[in-house]
mmCIF file of the N, C-alpha and C atoms, coordinates in Angstrom:
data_MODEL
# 
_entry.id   MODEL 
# 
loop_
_atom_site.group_PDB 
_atom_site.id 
_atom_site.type_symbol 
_atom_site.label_atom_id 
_atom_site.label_alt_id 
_atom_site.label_comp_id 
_atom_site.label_asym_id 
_atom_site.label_entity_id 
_atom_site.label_seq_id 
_atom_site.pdbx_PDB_ins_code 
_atom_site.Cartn_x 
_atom_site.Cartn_y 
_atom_site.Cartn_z 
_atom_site.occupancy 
_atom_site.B_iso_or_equiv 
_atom_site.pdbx_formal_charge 
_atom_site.auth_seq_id 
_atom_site.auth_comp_id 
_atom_site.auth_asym_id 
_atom_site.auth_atom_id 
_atom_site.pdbx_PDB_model_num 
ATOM 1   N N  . UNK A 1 1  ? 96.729  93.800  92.916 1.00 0.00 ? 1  UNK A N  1 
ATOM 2   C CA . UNK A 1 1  ? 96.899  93.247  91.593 1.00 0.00 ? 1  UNK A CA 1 
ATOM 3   C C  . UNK A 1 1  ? 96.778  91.721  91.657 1.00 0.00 ? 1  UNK A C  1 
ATOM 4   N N  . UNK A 1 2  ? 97.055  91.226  92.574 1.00 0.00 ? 2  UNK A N  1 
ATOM 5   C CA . UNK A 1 2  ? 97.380  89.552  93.367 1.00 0.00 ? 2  UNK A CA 1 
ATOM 6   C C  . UNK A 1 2  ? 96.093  88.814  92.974 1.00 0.00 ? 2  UNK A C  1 
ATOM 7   N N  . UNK A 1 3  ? 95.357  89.584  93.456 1.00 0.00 ? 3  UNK A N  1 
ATOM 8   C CA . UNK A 1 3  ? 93.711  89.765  93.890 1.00 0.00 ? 3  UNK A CA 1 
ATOM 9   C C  . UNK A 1 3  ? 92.973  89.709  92.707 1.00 0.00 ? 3  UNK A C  1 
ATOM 10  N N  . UNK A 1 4  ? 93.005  90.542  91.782 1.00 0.00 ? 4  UNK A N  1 
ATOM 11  C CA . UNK A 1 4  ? 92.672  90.845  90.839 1.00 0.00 ? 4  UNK A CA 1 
ATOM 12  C C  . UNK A 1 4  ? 92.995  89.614  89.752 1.00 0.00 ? 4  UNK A C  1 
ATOM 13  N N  . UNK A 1 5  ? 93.889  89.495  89.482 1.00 0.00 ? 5  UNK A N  1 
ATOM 14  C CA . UNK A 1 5  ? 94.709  88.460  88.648 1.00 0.00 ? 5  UNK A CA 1 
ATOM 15  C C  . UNK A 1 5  ? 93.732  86.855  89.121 1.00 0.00 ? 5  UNK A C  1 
ATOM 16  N N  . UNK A 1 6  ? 93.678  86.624  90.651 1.00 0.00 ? 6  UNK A N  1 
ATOM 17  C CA . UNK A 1 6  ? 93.073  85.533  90.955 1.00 0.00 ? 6  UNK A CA 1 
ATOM 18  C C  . UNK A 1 6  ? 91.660  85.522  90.630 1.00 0.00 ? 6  UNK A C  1 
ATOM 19  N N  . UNK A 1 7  ? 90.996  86.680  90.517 1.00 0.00 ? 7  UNK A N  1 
ATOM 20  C CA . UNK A 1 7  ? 89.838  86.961  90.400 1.00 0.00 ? 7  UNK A CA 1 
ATOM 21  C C  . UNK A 1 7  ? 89.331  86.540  89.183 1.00 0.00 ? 7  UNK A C  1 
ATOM 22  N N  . UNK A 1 8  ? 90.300  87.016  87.925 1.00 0.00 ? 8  UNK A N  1 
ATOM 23  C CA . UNK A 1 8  ? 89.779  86.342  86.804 1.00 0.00 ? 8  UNK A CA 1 
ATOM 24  C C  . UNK A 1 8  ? 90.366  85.181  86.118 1.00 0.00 ? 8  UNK A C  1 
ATOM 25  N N  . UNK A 1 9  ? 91.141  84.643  86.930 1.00 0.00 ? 9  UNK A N  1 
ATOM 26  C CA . UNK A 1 9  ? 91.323  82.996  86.539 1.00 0.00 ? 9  UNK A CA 1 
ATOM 27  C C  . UNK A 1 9  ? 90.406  82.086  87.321 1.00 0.00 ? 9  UNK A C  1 
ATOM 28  N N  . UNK A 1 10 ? 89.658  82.825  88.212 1.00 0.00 ? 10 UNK A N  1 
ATOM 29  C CA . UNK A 1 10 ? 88.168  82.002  88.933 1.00 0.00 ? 10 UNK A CA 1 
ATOM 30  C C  . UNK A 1 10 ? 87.123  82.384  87.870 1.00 0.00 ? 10 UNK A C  1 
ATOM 31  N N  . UNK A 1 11 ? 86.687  83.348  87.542 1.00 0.00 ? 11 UNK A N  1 
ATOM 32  C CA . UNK A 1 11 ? 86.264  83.792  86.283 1.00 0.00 ? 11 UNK A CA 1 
ATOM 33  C C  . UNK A 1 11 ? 86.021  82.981  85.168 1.00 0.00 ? 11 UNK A C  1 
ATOM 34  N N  . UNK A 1 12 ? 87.454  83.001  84.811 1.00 0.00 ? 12 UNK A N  1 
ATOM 35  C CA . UNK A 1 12 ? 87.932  82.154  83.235 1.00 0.00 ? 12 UNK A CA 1 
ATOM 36  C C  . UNK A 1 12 ? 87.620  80.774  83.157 1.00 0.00 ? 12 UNK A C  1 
ATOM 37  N N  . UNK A 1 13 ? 87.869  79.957  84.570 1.00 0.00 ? 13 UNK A N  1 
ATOM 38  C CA . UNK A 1 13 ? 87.862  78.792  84.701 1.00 0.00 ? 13 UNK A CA 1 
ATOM 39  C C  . UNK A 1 13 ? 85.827  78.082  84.655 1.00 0.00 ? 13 UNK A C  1 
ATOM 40  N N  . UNK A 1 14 ? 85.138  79.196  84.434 1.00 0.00 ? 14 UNK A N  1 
ATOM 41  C CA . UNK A 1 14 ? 83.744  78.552  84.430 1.00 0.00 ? 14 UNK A CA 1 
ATOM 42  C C  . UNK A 1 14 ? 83.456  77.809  85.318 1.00 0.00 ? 14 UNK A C  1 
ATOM 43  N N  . UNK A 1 15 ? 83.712  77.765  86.763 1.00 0.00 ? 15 UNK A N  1 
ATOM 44  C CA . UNK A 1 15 ? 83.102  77.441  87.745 1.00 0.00 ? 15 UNK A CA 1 
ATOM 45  C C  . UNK A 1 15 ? 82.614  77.774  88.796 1.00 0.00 ? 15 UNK A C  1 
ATOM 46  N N  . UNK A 1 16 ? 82.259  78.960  88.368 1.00 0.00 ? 16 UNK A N  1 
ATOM 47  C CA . UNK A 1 16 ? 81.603  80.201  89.586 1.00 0.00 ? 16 UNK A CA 1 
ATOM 48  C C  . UNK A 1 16 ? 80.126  79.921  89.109 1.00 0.00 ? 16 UNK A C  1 
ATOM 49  N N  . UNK A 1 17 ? 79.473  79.897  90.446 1.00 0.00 ? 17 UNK A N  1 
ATOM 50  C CA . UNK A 1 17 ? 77.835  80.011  90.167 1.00 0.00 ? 17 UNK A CA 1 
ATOM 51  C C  . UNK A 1 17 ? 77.654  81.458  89.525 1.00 0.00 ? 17 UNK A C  1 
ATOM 52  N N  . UNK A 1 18 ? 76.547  81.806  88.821 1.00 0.00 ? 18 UNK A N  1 
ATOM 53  C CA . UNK A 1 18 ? 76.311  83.214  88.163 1.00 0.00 ? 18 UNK A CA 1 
ATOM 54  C C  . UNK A 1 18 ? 76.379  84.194  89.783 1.00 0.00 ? 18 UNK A C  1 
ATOM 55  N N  . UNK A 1 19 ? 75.897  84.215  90.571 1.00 0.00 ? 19 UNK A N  1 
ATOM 56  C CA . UNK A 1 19 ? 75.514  84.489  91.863 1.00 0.00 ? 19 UNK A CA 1 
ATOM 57  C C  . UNK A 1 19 ? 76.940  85.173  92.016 1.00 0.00 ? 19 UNK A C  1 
ATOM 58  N N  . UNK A 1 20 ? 78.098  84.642  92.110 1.00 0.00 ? 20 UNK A N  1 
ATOM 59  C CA . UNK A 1 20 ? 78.906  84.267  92.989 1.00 0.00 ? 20 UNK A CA 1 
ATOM 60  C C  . UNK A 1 20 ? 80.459  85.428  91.764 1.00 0.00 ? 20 UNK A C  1 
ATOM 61  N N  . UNK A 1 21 ? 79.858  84.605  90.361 1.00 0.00 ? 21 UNK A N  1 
ATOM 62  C CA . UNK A 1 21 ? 80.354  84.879  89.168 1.00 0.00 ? 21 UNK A CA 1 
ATOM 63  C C  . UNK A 1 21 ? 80.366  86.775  89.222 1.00 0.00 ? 21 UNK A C  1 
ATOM 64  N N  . UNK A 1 22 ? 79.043  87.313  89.346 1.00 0.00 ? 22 UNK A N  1 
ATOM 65  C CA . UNK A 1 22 ? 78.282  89.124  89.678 1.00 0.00 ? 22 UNK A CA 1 
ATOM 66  C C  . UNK A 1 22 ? 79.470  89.427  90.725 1.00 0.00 ? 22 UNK A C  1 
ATOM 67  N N  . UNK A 1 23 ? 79.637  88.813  91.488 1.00 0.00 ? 23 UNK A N  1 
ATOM 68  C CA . UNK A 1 23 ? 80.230  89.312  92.746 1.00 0.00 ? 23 UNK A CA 1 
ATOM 69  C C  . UNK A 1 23 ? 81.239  89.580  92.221 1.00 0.00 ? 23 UNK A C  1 
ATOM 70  N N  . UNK A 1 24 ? 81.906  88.405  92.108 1.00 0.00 ? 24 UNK A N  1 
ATOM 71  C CA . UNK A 1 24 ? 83.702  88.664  91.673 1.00 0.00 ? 24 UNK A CA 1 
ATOM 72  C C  . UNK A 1 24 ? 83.804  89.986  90.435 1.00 0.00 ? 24 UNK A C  1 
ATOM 73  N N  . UNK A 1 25 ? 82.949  89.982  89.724 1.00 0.00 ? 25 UNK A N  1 
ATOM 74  C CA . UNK A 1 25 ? 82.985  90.913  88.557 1.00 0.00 ? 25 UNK A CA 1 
ATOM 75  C C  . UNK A 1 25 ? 83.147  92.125  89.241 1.00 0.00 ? 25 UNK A C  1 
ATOM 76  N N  . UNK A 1 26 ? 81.882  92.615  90.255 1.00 0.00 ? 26 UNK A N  1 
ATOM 77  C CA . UNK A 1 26 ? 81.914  94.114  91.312 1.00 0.00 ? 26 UNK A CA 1 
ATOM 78  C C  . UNK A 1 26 ? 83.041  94.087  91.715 1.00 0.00 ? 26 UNK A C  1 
ATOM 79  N N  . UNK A 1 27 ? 83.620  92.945  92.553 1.00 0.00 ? 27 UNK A N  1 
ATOM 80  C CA . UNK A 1 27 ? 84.970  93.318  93.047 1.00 0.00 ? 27 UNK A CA 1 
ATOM 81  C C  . UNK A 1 27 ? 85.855  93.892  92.237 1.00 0.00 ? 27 UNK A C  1 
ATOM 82  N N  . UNK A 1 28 ? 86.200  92.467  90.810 1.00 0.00 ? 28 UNK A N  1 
ATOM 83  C CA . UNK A 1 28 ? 87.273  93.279  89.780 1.00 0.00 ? 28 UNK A CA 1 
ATOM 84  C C  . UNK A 1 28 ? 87.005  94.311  89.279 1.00 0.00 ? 28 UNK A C  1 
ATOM 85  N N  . UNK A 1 29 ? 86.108  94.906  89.337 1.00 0.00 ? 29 UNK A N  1 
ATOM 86  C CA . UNK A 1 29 ? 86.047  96.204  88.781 1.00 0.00 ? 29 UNK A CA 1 
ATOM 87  C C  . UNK A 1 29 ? 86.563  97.522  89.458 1.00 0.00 ? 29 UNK A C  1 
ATOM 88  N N  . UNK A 1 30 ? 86.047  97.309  90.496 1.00 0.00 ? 30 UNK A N  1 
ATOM 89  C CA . UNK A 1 30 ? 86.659  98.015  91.957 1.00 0.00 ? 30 UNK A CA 1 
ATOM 90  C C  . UNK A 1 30 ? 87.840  97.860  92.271 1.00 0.00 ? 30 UNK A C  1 
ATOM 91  N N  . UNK A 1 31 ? 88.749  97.140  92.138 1.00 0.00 ? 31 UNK A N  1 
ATOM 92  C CA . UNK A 1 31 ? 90.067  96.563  92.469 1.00 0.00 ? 31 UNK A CA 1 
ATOM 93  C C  . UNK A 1 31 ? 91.014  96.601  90.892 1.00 0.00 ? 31 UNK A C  1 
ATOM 94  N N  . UNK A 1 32 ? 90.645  97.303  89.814 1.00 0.00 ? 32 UNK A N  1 
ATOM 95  C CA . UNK A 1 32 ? 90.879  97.823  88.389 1.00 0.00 ? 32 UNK A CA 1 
ATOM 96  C C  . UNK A 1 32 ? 90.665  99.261  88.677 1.00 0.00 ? 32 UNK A C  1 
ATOM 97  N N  . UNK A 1 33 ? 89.719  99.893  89.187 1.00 0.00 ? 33 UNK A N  1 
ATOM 98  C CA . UNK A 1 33 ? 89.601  101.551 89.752 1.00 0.00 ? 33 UNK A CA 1 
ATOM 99  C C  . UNK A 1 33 ? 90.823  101.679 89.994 1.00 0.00 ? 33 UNK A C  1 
ATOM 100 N N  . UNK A 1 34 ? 90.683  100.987 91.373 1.00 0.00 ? 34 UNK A N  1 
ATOM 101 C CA . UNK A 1 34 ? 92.215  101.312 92.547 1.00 0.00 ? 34 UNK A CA 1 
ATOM 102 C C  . UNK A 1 34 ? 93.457  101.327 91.535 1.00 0.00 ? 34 UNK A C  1 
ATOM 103 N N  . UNK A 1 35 ? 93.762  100.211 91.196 1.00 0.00 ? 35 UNK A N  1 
ATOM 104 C CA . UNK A 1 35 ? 94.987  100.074 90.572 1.00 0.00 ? 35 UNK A CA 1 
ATOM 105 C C  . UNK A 1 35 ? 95.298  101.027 89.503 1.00 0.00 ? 35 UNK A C  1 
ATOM 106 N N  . UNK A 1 36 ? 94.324  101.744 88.980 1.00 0.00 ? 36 UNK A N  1 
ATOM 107 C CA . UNK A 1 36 ? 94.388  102.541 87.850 1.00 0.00 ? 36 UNK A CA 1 
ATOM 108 C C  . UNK A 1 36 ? 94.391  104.128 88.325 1.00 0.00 ? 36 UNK A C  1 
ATOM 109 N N  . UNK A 1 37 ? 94.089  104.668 89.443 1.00 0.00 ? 37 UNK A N  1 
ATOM 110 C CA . UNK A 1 37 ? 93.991  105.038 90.633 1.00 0.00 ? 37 UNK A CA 1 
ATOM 111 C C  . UNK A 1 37 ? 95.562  105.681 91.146 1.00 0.00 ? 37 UNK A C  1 
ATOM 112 N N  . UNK A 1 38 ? 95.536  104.336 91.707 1.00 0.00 ? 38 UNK A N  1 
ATOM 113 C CA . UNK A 1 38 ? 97.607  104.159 91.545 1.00 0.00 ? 38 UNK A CA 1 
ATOM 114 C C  . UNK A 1 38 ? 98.468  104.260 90.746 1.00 0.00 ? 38 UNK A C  1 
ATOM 115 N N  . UNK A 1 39 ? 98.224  103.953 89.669 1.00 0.00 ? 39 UNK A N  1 
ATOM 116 C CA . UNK A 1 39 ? 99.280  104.186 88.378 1.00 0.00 ? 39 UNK A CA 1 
ATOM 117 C C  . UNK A 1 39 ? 98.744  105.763 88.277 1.00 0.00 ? 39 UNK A C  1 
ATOM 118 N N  . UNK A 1 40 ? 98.160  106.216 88.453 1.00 0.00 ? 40 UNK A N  1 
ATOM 119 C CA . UNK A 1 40 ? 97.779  107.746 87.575 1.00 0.00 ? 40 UNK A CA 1 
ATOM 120 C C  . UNK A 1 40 ? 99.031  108.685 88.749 1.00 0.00 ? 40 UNK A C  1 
ATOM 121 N N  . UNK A 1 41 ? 98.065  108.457 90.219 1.00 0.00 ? 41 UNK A N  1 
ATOM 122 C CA . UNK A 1 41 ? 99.223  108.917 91.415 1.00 0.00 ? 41 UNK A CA 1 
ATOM 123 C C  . UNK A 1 41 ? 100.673 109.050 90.946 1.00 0.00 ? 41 UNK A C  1 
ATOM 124 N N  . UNK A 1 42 ? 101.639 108.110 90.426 1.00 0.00 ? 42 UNK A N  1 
ATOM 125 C CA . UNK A 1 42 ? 102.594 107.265 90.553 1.00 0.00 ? 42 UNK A CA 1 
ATOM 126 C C  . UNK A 1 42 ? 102.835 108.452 89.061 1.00 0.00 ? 42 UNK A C  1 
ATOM 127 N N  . UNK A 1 43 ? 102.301 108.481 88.095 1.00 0.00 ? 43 UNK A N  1 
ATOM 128 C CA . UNK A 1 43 ? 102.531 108.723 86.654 1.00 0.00 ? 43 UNK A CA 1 
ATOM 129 C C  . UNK A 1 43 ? 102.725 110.653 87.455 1.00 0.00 ? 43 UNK A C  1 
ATOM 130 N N  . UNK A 1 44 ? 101.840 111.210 88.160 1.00 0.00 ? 44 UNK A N  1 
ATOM 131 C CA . UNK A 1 44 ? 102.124 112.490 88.336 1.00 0.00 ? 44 UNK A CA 1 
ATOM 132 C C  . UNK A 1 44 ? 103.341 112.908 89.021 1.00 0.00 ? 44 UNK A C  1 
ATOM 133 N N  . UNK A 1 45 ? 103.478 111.861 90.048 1.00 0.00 ? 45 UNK A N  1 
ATOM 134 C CA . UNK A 1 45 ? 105.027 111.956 90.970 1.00 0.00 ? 45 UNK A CA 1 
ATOM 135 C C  . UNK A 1 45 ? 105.956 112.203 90.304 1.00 0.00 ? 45 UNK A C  1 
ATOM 136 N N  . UNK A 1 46 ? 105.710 111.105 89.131 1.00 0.00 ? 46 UNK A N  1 
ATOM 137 C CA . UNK A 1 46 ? 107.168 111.353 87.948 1.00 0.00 ? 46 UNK A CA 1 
ATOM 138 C C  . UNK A 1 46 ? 107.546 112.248 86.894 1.00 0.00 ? 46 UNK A C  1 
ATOM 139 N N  . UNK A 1 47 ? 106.139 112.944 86.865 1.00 0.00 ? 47 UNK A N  1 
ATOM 140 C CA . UNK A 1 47 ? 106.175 114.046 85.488 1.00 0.00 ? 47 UNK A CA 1 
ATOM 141 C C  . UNK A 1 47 ? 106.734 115.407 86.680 1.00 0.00 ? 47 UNK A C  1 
ATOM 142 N N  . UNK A 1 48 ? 106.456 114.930 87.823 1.00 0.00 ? 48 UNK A N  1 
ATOM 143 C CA . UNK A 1 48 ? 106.682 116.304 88.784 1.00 0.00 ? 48 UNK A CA 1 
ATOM 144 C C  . UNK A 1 48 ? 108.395 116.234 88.864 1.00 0.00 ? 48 UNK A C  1 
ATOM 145 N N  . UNK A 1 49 ? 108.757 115.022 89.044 1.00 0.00 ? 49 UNK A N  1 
ATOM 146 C CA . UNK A 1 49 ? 110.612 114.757 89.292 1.00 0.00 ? 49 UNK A CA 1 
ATOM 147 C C  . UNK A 1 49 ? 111.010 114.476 87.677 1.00 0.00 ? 49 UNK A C  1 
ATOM 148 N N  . UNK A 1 50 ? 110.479 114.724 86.620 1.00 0.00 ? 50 UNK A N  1 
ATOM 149 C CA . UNK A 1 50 ? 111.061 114.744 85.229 1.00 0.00 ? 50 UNK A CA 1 
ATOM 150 C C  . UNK A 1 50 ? 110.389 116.028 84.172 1.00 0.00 ? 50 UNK A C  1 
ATOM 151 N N  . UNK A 1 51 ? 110.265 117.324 85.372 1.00 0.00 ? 51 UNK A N  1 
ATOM 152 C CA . UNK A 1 51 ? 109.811 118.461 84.700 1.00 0.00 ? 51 UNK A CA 1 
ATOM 153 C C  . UNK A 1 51 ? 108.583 118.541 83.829 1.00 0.00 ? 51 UNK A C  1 
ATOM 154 N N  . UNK A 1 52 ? 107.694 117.434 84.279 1.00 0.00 ? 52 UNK A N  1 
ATOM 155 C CA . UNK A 1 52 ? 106.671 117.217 83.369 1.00 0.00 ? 52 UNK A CA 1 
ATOM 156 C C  . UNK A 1 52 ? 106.314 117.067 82.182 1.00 0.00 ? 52 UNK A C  1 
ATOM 157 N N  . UNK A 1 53 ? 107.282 115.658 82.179 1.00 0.00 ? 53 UNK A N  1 
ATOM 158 C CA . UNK A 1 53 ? 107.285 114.885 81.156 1.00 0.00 ? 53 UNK A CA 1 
ATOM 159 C C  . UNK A 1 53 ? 107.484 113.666 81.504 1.00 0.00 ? 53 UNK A C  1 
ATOM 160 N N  . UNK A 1 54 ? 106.111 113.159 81.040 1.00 0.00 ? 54 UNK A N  1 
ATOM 161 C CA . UNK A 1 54 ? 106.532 111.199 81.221 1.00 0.00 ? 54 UNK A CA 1 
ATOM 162 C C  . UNK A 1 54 ? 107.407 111.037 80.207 1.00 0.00 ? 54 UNK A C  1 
ATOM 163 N N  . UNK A 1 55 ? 108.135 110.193 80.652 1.00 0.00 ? 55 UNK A N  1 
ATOM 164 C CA . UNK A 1 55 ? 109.358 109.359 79.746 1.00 0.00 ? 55 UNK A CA 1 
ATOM 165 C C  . UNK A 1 55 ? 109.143 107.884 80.048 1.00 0.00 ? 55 UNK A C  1 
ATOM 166 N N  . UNK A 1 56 ? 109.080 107.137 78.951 1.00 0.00 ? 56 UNK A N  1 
ATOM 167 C CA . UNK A 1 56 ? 108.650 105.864 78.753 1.00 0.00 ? 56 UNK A CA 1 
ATOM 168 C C  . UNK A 1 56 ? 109.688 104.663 79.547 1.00 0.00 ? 56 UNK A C  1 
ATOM 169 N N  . UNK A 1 57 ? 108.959 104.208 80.319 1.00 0.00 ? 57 UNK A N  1 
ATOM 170 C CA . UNK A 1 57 ? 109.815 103.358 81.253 1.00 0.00 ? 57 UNK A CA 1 
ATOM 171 C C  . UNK A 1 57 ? 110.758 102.405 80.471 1.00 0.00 ? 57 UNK A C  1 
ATOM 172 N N  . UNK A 1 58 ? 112.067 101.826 80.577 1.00 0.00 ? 58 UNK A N  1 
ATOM 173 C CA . UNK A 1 58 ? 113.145 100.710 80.245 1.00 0.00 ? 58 UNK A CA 1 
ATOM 174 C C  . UNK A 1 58 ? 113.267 100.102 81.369 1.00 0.00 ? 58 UNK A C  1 
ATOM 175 N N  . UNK A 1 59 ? 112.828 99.051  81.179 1.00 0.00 ? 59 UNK A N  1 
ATOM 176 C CA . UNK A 1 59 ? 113.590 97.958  82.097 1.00 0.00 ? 59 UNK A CA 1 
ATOM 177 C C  . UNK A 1 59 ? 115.218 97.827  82.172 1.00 0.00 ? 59 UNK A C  1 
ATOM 178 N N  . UNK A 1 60 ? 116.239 98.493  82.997 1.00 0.00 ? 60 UNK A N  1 
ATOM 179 C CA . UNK A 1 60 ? 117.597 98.010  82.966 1.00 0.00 ? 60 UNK A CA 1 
ATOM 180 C C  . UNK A 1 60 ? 117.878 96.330  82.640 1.00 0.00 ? 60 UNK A C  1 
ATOM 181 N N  . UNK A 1 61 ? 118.811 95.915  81.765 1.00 0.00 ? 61 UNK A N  1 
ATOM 182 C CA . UNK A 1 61 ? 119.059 94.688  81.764 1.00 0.00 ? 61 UNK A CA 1 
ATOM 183 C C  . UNK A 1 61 ? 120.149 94.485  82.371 1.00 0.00 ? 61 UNK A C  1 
# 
């Protein structure tokens, strides 16, 4: 996510050659798979330990 996040504030900032600009894009896209990837994993674990049902996350305060 680290990765990702840095990826498009190099992006945003308009100082990537186009060249260079393609690249980072393949990466974030690939590194948006994964992570989405992971949350799906993560979302089945929990419907399996909450009888299969997502229940909408709360942050404890």
């Amino acid at each position: 996510m680290r990765e990702l996040e840095a990826l498009v504030s190099q992006m945003e900032s308009g100082q990537m050659p186009l060249t260079e600009l393609m690249e980072a894009y393949r990466r974030g896209a690939a590194l948006l798979s994964l992570c989405q990837e992971q949350l799906q994993a993560v979302e089945a674990q929990v419907r399996l330990l909450d009888d299969g049902v997502l229940k909408p996350w709360e942050p404890q305060a």
